[in-house]
N, C-alpha and C positions, 0 to 999 in steps of 0.2 A: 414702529416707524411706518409712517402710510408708504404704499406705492404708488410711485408716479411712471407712465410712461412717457417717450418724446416719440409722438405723432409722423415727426419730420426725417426719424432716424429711418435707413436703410434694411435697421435689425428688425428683425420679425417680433411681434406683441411678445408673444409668448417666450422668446428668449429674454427681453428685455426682463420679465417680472420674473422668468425664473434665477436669473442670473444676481437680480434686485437681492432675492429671499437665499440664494446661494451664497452672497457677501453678507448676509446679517447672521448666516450659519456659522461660516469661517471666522468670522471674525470674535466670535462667541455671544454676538449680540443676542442672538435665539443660542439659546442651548439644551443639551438633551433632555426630551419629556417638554419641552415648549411645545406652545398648539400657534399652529401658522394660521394665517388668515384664510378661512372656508371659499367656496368659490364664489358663493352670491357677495363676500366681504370685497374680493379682488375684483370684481368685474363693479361694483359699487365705486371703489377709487379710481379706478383706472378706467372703465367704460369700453371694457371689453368682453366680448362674448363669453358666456359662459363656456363654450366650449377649449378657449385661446385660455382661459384660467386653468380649466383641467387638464390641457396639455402641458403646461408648467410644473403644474404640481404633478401628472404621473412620472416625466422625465428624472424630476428630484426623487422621487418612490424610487426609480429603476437605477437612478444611481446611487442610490442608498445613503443618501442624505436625510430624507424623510421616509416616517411609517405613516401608510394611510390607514384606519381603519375605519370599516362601514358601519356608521350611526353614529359615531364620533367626531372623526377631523382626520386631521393632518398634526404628526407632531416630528420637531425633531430625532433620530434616530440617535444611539449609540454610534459613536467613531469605527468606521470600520478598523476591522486586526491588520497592522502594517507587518508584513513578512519579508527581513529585509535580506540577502545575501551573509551568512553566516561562516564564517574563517575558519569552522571546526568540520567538516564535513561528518555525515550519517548522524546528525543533531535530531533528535526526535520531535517531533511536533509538540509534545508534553513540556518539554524545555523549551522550545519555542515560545510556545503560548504563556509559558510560567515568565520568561522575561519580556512578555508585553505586559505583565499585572494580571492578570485574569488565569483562571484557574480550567485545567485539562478535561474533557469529559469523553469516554468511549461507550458506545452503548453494540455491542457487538450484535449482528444481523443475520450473520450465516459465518460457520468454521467448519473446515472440512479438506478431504484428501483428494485429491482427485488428478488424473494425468494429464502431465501440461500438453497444452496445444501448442499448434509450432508458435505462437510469438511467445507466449510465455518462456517455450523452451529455448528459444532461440535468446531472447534476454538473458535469462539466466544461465548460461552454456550448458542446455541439459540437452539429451534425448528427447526429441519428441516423442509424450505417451510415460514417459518418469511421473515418479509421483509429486503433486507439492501439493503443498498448503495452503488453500484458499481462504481468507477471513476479511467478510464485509463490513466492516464496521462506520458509524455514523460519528463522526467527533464535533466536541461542541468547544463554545469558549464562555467560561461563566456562564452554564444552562443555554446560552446562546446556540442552534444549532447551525455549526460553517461550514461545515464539508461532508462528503460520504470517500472513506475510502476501502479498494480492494486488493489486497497484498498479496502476492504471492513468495513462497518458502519452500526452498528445499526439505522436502520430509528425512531425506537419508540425514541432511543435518541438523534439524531440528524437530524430531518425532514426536516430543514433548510437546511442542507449539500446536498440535493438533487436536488435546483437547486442554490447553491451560485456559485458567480464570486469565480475559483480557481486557475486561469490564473495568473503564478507568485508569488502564494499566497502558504504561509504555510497552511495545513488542522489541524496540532495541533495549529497552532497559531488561527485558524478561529474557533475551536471547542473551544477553551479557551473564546476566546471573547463573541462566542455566547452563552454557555453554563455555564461557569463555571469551564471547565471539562479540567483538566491536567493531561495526564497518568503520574503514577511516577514512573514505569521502564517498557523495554521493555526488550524481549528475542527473540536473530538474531538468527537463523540458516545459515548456509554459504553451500550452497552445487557448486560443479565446473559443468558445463554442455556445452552444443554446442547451437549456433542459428538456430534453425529452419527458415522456412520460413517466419513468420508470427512476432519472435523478427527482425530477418535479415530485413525484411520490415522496422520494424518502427523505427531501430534503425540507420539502412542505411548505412548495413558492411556486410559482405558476410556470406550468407549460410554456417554453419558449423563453424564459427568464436568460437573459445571458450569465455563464459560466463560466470559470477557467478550470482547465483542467492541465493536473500538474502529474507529469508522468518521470519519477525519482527511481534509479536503480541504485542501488546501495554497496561496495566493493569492499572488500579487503585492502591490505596493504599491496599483497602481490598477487593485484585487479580482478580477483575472484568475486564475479558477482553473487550475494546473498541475498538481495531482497528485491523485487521488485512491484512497485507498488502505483497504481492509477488514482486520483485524488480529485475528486469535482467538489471545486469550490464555489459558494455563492459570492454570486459577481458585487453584489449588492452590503455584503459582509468581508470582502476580500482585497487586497492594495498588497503592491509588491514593489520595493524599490532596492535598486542595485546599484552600488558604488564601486568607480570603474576608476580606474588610475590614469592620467594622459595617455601612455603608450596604449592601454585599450582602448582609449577612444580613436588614437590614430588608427 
């Protein structure tokens, strides 16, 4: 469908056309692996600068609507993973990901013993300088990579976890088996932030990309915390929505 814009509107070029190619996304008109119209195409219908087209389309890039790649195009993107408010609490991400359709992946980074510092120790009501268990893992959804996360585990109660196969592998489902031990709720905090160097690295998206970062401690029945774990998710691969009853929205 060509783009048109209105000369006379209020709204800035560039929102107008990205907004155009954002209702032909939604609506399924383009859909995933579609190639969007290049920028000498957009500046061609519409008669706008090349530079008011590339701003359209990096906005749609950064919202991960579309993938840009260089020497190619612009194509539509896979639907980001909607992560919605879950009624079972300490729900593993593997179960998560498995009831969106797509399938778990863990590619484990660094595992290891080492003594908490105070915020760690202080999450999980230890001593500071206790030992726990640190494991950085990178998770994917269908090969897709979405997150990096870094967990922390009491060693006294699960010593095993220090050197287990976690490669693909749930750590609630592994701590269940090995232990006994099923958290039965947890509490997210959701905060928005940017990629540094060091997520930018392993997440393999650019410096400065925005991120959320989902900080989950994980409890017992009788509020013993067991897990607590930090989670950078790519902003561009990630959506979260929460269903709230009247009385919470009052």
């Amino acid at each position: 469908m060509p783009l048109s814009i209105d000369n006379s509107s209020p709204l800035p070029l560039y929102y107008q056309i990205r907004e155009s190619l954002r209702r032909q996304i939604l609506s399924g008109e383009l859909q995933t692996g579609d190639a969007l119209p290049g920028e000498a195409r957009i500046c061609a219908e519409t008669g706008v600068s090349r530079m008011t087209a590339r701003q359209a389309l990096t906005q749609l890039a950064n919202e991960g609507l579309v993938i840009r790649q260089r020497g190619r195009g612009t194509f539509v993107a896979a639907p980001k993973a909607t992560f919605r408010t879950m009624p079972v609490g300490g729900m593993s991400y593997s179960e998560i990901i498995g009831q969106l359709g797509m399938t778990a992946g863990a590619e484990v980074l660094s595992q290891e013993t080492i003594p908490a510092g105070q915020e760690v120790a202080s999450q999980l009501k230890l001593a500071a300088g206790t030992q726990v268990i640190r494991i950085v893992r990178r998770r994917s959804a269908s090969g897709v990579i979405m997150s990096l996360e870094t967990g922390f585990y009491p060693y006294e109660r699960f010593p095993a976890l220090s050197e287990a196969n976690l490669t693909n592998k749930s750590i609630y489902k592994t701590i269940e088996k090995e232990y006994g031990v099923s958290p039965a709720y947890a509490l997210d905090t959701i905060e928005i932030s940017v990629a540094g160097p060091y997520e930018a690295d392993r997440l393999k998206i650019k410096e400065g990309s925005p991120i959320a970062l989902v900080t989950t401690i994980a409890y017992l029945e009788d509020d013993t915390p067991v897990a607590y774990t930090q989670t950078f998710h790519r902003g561009d691969r990630f959506r979260s929505t929460i269903r709230r009853s009247r009385q919470q929205i009052g």
